[in-house]
C-alpha positions as a Markdown table, in Angstrom:
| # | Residue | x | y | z |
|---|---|---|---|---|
| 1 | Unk | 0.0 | 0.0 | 0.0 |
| 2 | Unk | 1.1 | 3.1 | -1.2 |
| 3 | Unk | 2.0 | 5.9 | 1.6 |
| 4 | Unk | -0.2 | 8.9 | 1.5 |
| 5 | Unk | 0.7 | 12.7 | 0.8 |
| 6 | Unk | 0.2 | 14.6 | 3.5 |
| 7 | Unk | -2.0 | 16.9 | 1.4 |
| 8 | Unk | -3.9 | 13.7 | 0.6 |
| 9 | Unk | -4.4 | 12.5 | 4.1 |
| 10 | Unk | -5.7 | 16.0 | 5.4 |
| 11 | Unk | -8.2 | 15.8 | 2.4 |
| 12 | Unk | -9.6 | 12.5 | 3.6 |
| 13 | Unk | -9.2 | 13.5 | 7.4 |
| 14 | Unk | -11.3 | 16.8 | 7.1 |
| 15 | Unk | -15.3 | 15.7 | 6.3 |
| 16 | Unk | -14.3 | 13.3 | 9.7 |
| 17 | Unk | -13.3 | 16.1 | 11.5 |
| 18 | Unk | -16.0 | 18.8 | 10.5 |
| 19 | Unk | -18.5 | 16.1 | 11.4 |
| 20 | Unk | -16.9 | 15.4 | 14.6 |
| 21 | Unk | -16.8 | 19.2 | 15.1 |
| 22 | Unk | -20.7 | 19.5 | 14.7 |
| 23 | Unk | -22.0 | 16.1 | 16.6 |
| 24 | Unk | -19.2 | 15.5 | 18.9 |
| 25 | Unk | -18.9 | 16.5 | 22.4 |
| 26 | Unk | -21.0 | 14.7 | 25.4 |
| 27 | Unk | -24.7 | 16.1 | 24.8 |
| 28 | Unk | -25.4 | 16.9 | 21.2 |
| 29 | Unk | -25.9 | 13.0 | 19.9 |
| 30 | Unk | -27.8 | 12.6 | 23.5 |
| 31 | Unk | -30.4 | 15.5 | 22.7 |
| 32 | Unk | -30.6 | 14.6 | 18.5 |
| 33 | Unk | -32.3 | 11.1 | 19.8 |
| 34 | Unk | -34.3 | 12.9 | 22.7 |
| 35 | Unk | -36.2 | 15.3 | 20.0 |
| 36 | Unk | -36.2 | 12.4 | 17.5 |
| 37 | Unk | -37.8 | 10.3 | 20.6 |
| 38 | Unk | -40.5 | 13.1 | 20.9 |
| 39 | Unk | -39.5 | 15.4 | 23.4 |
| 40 | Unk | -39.8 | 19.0 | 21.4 |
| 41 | Unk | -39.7 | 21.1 | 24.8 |
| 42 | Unk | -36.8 | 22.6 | 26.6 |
| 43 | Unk | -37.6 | 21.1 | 29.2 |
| 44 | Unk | -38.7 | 17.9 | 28.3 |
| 45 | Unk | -35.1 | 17.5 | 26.5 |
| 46 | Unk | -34.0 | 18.4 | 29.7 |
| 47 | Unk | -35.4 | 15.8 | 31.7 |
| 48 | Unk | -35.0 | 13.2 | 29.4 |
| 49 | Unk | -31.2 | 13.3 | 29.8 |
| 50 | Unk | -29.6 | 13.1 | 33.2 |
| 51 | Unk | -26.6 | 15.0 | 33.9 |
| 52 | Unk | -27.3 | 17.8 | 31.6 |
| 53 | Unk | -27.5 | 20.9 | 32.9 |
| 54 | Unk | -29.6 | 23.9 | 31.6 |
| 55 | Unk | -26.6 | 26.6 | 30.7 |
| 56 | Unk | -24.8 | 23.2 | 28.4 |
| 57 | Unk | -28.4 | 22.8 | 26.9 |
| 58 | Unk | -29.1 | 26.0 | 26.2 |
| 59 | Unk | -25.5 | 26.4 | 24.4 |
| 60 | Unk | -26.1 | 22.7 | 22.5 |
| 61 | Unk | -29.3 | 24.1 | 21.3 |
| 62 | Unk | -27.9 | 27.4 | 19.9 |
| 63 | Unk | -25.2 | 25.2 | 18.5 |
| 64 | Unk | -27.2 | 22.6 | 16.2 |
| 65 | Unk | -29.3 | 25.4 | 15.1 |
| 66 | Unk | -26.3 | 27.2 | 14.0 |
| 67 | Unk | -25.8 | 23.9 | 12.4 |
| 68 | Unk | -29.4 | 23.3 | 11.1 |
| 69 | Unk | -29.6 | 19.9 | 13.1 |
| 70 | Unk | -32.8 | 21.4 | 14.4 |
| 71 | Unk | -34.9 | 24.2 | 14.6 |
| 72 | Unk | -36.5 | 26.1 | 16.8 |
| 73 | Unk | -40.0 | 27.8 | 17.3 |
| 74 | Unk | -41.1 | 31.0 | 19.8 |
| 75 | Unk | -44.9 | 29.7 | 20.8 |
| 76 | Unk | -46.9 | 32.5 | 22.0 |
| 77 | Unk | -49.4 | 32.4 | 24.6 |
| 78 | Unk | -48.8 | 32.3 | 28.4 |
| 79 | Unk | -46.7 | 31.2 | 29.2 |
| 80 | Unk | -44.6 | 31.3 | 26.2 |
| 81 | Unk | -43.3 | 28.2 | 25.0 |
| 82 | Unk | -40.2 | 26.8 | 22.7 |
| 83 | Unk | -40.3 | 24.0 | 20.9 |
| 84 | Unk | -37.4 | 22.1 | 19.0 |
| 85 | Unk | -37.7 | 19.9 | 16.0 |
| 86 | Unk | -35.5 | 17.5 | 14.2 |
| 87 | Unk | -34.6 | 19.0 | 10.6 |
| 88 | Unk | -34.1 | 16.6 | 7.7 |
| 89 | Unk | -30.4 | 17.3 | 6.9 |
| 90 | Unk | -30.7 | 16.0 | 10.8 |
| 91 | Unk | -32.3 | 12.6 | 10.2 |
| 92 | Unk | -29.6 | 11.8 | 7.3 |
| 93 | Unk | -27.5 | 11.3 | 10.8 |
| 94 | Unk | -29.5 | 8.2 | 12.1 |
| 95 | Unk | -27.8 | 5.6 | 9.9 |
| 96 | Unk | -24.7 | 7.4 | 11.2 |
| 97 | Unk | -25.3 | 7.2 | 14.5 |
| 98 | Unk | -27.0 | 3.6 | 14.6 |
| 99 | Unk | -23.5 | 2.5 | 12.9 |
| 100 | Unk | -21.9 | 4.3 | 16.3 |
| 101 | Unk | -24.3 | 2.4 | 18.5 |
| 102 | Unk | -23.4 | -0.8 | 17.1 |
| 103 | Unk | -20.1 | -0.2 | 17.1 |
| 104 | Unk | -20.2 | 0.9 | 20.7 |
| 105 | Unk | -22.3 | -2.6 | 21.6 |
| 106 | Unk | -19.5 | -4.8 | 20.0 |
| 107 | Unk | -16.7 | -2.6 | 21.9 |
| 108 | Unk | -18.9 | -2.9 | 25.2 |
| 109 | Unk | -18.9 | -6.9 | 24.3 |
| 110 | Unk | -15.1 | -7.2 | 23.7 |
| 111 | Unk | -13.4 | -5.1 | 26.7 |
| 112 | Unk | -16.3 | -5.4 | 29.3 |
| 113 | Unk | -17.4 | -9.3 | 28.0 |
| 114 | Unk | -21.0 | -7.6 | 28.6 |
């Protein structure tokens, strides 16, 4: 096997990393499946996921908008509610991220014998 140019590894290294800049991290995969799994409401997202405080929520939330992972919608009337929904370009991330989970079952299977 021929070695690569470094020019030629950075090219195939940097779709990895720019997706691993925009789902990585401890909470964002966490709260993708809680809105997928129906919870559309701060809180409810919130809830759903223990550990996760409101400030790194908030901040995760801003972030996949940014991103267009989701979007978010002001609902008036008292009080005022937010809701979160998955976007599409989101839901092209579930074979992704079902590939991670199987990969993290085999891993659990081989190191933990679990």
């Amino acid at each position: 096997m021929k070695k690569m140019e470094h020019h030629e590894c950075i090219s195939k290294l940097l779709p990895v990393r720019d997706t691993l800049d925009i789902i990585g991290g401890k909470w964002k995969i966490l709260i993708l499946i809680s809105i997928w799994e129906g919870n559309k409401h701060f809180r409810e997202i919130e809830r759903s996921i223990p550990k996760l405080s409101t400030k790194v929520l908030s901040s995760e939330l801003k972030d996949m908008e940014a991103n267009q992972l989701i979007t978010r919608t002001v609902i008036n009337g008292f009080p005022v509610r937010t809701e979160y929904k998955s976007t599409a370009y989101s839901e092209t991330l579930k074979s992704v991220i079902a590939e991670l989970h199987d990969w993290g079952m085999n891993h659990r299977k081989k190191i933990l014998g679990k």
